[in-house]
C-alpha positions in Angstrom: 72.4 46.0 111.4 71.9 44.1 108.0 72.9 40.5 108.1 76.4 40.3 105.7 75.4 38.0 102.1 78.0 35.6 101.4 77.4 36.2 97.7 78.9 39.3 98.8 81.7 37.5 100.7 82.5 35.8 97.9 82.9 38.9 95.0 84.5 40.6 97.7 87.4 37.8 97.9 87.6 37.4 94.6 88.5 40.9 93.7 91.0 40.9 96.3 92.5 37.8 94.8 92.7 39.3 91.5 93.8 42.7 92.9 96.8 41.3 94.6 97.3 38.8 92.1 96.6 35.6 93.4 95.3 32.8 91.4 92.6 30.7 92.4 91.1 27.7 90.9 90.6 27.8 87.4 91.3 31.9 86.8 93.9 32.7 84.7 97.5 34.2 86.4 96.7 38.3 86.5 99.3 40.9 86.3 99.8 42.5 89.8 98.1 45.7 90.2 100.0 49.0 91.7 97.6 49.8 94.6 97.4 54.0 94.0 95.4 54.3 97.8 97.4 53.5 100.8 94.6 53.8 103.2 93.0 56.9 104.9 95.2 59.6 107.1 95.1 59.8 110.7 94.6 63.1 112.0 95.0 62.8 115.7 98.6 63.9 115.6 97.6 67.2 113.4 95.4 67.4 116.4 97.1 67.5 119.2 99.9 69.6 117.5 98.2 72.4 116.0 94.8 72.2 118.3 96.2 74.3 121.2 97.1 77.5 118.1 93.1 77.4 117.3 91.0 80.1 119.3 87.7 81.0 119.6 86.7 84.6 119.1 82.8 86.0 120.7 82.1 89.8 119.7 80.1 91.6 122.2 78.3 95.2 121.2 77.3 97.6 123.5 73.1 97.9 123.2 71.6 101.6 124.3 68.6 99.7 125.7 66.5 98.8 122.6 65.5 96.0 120.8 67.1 95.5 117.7 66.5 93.7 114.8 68.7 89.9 115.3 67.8 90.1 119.4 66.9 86.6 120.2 69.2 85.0 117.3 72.0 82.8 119.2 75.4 83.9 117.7 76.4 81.7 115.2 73.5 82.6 113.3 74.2 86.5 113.8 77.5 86.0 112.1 76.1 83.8 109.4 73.6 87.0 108.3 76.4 89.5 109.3 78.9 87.5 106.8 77.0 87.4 103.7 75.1 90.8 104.1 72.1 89.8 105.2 69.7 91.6 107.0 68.7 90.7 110.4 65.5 89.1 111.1 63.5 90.4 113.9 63.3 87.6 116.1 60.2 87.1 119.2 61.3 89.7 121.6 63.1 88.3 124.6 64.4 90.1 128.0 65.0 93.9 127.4 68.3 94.5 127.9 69.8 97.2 130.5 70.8 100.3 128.9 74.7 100.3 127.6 74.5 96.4 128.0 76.6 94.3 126.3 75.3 92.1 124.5 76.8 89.1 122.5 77.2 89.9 118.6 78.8 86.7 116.7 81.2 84.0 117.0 84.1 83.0 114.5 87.7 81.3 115.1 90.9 82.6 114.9 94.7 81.2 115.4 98.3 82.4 117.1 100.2 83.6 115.0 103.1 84.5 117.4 104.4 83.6 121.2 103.6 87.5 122.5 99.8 87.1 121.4 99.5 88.1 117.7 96.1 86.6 116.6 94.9 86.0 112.5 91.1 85.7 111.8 88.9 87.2 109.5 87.9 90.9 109.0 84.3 90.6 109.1 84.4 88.9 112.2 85.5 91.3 114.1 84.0 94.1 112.3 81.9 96.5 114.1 82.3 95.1 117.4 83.0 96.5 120.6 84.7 93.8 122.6 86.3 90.7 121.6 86.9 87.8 123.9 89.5 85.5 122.8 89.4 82.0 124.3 91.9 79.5 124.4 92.1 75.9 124.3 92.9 75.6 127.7 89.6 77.9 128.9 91.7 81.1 129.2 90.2 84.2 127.9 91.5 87.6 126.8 89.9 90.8 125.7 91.7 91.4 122.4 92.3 94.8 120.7 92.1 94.7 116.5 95.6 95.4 115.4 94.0 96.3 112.1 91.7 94.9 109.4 91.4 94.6 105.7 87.5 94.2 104.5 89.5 93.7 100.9 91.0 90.6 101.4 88.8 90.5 104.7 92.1 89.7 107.0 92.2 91.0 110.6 94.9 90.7 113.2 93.9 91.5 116.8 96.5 91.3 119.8 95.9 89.7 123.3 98.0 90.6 126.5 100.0 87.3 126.2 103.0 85.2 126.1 104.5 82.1 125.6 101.7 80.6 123.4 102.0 78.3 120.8 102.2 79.5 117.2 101.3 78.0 114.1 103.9 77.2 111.3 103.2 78.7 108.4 103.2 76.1 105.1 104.4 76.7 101.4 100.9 77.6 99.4 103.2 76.5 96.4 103.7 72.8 97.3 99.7 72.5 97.8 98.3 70.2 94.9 94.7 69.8 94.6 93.4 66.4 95.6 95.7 66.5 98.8 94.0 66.3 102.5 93.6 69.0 104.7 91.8 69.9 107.8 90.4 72.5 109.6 89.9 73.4 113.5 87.4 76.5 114.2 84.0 76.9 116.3 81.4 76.2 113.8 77.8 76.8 115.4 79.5 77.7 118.6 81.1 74.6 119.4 84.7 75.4 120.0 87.5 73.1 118.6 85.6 70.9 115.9 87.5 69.5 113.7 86.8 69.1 109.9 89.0 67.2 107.6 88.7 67.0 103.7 90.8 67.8 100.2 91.5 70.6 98.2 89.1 70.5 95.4 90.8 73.6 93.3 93.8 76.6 93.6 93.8 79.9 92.3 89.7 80.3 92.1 88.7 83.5 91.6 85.9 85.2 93.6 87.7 88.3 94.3 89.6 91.3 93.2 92.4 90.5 95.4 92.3 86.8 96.1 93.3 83.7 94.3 91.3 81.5 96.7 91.9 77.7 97.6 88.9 76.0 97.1 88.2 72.7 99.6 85.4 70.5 100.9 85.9 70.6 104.1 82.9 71.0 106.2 82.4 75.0 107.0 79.9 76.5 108.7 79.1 79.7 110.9 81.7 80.1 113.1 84.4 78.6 111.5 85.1 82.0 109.4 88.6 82.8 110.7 89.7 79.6 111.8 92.7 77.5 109.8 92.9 75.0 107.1 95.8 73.0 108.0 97.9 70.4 105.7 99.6 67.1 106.6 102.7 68.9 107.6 100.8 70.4 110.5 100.9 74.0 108.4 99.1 76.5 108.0 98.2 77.0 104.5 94.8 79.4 104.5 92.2 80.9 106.8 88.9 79.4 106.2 86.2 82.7 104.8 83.4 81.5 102.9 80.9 78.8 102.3 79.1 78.4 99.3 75.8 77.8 100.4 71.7 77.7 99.5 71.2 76.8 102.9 73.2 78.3 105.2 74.6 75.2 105.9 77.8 73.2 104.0 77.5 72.0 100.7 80.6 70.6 99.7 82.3 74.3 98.7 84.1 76.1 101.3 86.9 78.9 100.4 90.0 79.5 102.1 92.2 82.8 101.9 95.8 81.5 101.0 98.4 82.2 103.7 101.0 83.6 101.8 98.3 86.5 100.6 97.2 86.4 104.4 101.1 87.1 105.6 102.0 89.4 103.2 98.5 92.0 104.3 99.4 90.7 108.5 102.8 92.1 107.9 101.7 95.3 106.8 98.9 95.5 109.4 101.6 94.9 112.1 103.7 97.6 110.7 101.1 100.7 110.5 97.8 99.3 111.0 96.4 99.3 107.4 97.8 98.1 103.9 98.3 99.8 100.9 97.8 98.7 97.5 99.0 99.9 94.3 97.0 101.1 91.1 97.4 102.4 87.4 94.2 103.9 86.9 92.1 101.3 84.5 89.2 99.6 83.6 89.6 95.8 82.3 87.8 93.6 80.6 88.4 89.5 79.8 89.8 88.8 76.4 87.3 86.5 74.9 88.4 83.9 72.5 86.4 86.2 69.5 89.0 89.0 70.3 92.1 87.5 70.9 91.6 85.7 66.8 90.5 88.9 65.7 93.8 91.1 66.9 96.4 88.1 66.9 96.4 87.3 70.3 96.5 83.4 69.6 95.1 82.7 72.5 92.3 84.5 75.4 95.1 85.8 77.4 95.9 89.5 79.1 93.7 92.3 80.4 91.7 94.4 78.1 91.9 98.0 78.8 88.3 99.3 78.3 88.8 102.9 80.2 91.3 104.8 80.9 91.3 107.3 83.9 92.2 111.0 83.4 94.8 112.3 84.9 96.2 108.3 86.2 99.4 106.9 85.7 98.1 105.0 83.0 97.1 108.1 80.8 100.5 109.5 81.6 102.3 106.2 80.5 100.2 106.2 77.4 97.9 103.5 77.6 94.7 103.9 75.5 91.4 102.0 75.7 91.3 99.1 73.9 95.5 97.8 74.6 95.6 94.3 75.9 97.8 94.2 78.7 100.0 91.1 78.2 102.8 91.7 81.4 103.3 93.1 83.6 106.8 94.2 85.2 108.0 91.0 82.8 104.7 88.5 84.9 102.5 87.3 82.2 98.9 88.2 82.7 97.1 84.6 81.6 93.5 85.9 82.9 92.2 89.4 83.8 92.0 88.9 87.9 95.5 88.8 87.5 96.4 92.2 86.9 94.7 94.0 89.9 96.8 91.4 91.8 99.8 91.9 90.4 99.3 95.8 90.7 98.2 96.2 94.2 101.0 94.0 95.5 103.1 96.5 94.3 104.4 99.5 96.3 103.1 102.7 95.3 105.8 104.5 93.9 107.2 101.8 92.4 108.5 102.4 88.8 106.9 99.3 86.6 106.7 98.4 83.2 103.6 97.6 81.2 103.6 94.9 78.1 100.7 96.1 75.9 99.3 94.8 72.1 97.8 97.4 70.2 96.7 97.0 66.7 98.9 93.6 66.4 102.3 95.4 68.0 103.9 95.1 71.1 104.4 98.0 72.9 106.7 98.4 76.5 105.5 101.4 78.7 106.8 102.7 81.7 105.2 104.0 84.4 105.2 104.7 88.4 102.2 103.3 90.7 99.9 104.9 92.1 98.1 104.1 95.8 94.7 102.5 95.8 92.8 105.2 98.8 92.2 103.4 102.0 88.6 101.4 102.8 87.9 104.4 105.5 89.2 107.5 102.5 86.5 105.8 100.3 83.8 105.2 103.2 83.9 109.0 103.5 83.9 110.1 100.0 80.8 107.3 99.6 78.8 109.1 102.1 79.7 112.9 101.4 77.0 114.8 99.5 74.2 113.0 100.8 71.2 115.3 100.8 67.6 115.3 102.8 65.5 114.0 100.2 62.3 115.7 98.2 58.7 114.9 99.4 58.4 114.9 95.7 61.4 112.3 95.5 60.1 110.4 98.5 56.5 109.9 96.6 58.9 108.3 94.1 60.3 106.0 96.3 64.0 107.1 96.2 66.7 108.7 98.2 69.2 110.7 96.6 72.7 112.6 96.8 75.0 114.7 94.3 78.0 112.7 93.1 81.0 113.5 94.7 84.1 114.5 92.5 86.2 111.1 93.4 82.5 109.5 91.8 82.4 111.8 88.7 86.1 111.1 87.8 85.6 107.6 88.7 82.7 106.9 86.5 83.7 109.5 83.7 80.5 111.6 83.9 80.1 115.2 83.9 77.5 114.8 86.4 74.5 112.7 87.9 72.4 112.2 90.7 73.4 108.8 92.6 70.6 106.5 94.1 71.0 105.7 98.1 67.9 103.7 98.3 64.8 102.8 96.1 61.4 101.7 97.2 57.9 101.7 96.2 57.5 103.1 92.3 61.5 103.2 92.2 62.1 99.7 93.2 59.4 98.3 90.9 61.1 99.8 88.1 63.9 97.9 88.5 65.9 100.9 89.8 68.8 100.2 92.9 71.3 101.5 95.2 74.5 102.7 93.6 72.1 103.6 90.3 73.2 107.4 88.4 70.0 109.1 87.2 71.6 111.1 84.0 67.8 112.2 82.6 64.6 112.7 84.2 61.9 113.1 81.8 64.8 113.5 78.9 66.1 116.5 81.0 69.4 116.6 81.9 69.8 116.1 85.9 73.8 117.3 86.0 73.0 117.9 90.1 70.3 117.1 93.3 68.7 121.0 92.3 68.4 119.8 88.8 66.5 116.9 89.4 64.3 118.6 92.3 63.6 121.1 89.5 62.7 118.8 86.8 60.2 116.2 88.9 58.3 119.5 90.4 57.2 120.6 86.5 56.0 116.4 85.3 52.9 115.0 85.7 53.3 112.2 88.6 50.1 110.7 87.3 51.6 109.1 84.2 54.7 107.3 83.9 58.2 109.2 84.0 61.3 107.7 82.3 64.4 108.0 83.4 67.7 107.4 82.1 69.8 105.2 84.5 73.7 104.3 84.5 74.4 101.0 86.0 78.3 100.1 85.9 79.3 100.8 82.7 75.8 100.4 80.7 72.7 102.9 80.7 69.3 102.2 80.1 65.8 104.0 80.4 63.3 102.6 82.9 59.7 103.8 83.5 58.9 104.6 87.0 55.0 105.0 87.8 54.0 107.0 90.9 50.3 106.1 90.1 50.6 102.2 90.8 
């Protein structure tokens, strides 16, 4: 230990003195200073209180006696890839497993949300998994069934055979001010009941569709996904989801879901098992500060209406592409991520009004919501009209399917060929899943036969352009089967 200078001793003295005001020898008198930090918080209490409400959640998968790619990884690190969509390494190959083994899968937390064994975590920690062992602080452990998930605001509740355990109390989101400590309690790396304290570095941050998120620095890592943040009341006030991360490790960002937005989707997955979410049937865009000058906004406020969908209760309300949405049902609209909020907390069927600004006036429309389709609807419709690709499309490097009608109306196209996968020529051309080929060789691909029909009549020795929609923009990209 380095040896303390007195130098030091002395500064160090003397800015107390002058902090508190006391005069010494030849200084002049100083005006007391207000002393803004009290001294650090002590979260031992917080603890011991909401400690025994944290669990620990292991998924196990049933294997069918292979090796798969991740075998090997311990299971912190599995969820770490699984949570951020990353494929799994194939690790050294350990001990076969025995067929219909099960096998662990990943690790997060989770907390009681009730005496009778009502559990919140994170969707994509129990996503995909066969089993889930719930362990409590006092070593019991549960198999848990999932009540219901929602990958959108990625919220899962799953239910344990138990009573009379102890349940969090929910806080007020609203009364949480950034700079004020918090703390959370998960199983980071595996290593149940690790505690993390820290402040809230921002509110309202927006990284999804859904979700004003509470930004924090709390130390988060694999394993904590699921687990709560926690104020100085001992509440509840957001289930820690994501890291920001180059590393895989913390960095100083972690995100929390708020708990109101977590209670209101829990509710609804109590109730029926899945939540729905209202819709109008638009495409939005920000308001830049350019635009809102140019149409007499005043200000970048409100959601610019860029498409409207056929046949949606926008088009029936009458709103046209390029309206500004300013309210809506009487709730200003400050930023764009505020409208798909505001709209799928809202019942379908509910009768809402719409403030819009077109062409410097502002207009009130009425009209009646419509229900966003469920995660599993839209899984099926994503993989219907998948095809058994061409050896001539294979030589390209791509798999194909037909767009399905949901897709068509969706993207506004009369037709299109959509891209599952790109490799070799295709994926050097810059060309990716979720890609529509509109032209092949400036023919017109409307459908899979179309396409088929037009690759068998080019010559693959020189390069082939195609004409590509990505979101909203289309380009032309060369592919070359040659190189």
């Amino acid at each position: 230990m380095r040896a303390f200078d007195g130098k030091l001793l002395q500064s160090c003295i003397l800015s107390a003195a002058l902090v508190l005001g006391l005069g010494l020898a030849g200084a002049a008198p100083q005006v007391q200073a207000q002393t803004v930090v009290r001294g650090l918080p002590d979260f031992t209490e917080l603890v011991e209180q909401v400690g025994p409400s944290v669990v620990n959640i292991r998924t196990l998968e049933k294997t069918a006696g292979r090796q798969g790619a991740g075998a090997g990884m311990d299971e912190d690190m599995q969820e770490f890839f699984k949570r951020f969509g990353l494929p799994l390494p194939n690790m050294p190959r350990q001990q076969r497993p025995l067929p219909d083994d099960e096998q662990p899968r990943g690790v997060g937390s989770g907390f009681i949300l009730s005496a009778d064994g009502y559990v919140m975590t994170n969707a994509h920690v129990v996503e995909g998994a066969d089993e889930l062992i719930v362990t409590l602080t006092d070593k019991r452990e549960f198999k848990a069934k999932v009540v219901g998930s929602d990958k959108r605001t990625d919220v899962a509740v799953v239910k344990i055979d138990a009573t009379g355990l102890p349940a969090v109390k929910v806080g007020d989101v609203s009364r949480l001010k950034v700079g004020e400590w918090v703390m959370a309690i998960g199983s980071p790396f595996g290593l149940e009941n690790s505690v993390t304290a820290g402040i809230v570095s921002a509110k309202q941050r927006d990284t999804g569709d859904y979700l004003p998120f509470i930004q924090t620095d709390v130390a988060i890592n694999p394993g904590n996904s699921g687990g709560p943040l926690i104020n100085m009341r001992g509440e509840v006030v957001g289930i820690n989801s994501q890291i920001y991360s180059r590393s895989g490790g913390f960095m100083g960002i972690s995100f929390a879901i708020p708990m109101d937005e977590a209670m209101r989707v829990s509710e609804q997955l109590r109730a029926s098992g899945r939540v729905t979410r209202g819709r109008i049937g638009v495409q939005i865009a920000p308001v830049t500060k350019d635009i809102a000058e140019s149409i007499g906004l005043g200000k970048p406020q409100g959601a610019l209406v860029s498409a409207v969908e056929p046949g949606s209760p926008a088009e029936k309300a009458g709103v046209e592409a390029g309206d500004v949405i300013t309210k809506f049902d009487g709730k200003a609209i400050d930023k764009v991520s505020d409208l798909p909020r505001l709209v799928g907390n809202t019942k379908p069927g509910h009768k809402s009004q719409l403030t819009v600004l077109r062409r410097g006036s502002l207009r009130e429309l009425s009209l009646t919501i419509a229900e966003v389709e469920p995660d599993e609807k839209q899984a099926a419709l994503g993989s219907a009209g998948k095809a058994k690709p061409s050896a001539a499309a294979k030589q390209l490097g791509l798999v194909l399917a037909e767009l399905t009608p949901a897709q068509k109306k969706e993207l506004h196209l009369r037709g299109g060929v959509r891209v599952l996968a790109a490799s070799d020529a295709a994926a050097r051309a810059g060309l990716q899943e979720g890609d529509v080929i509109l032209a092949l060789a400036n023919v017109e691909t409307p459908t899979l036969k179309d396409f088929e029909a037009t690759l068998a009549k080019v010559d693959k020795s020189r390069p082939i352009n195609v004409l590509v929609r990505r979101g909203e923009w289309a380009q032309y990209v060369l592919i070359r089967p040659g190189r």
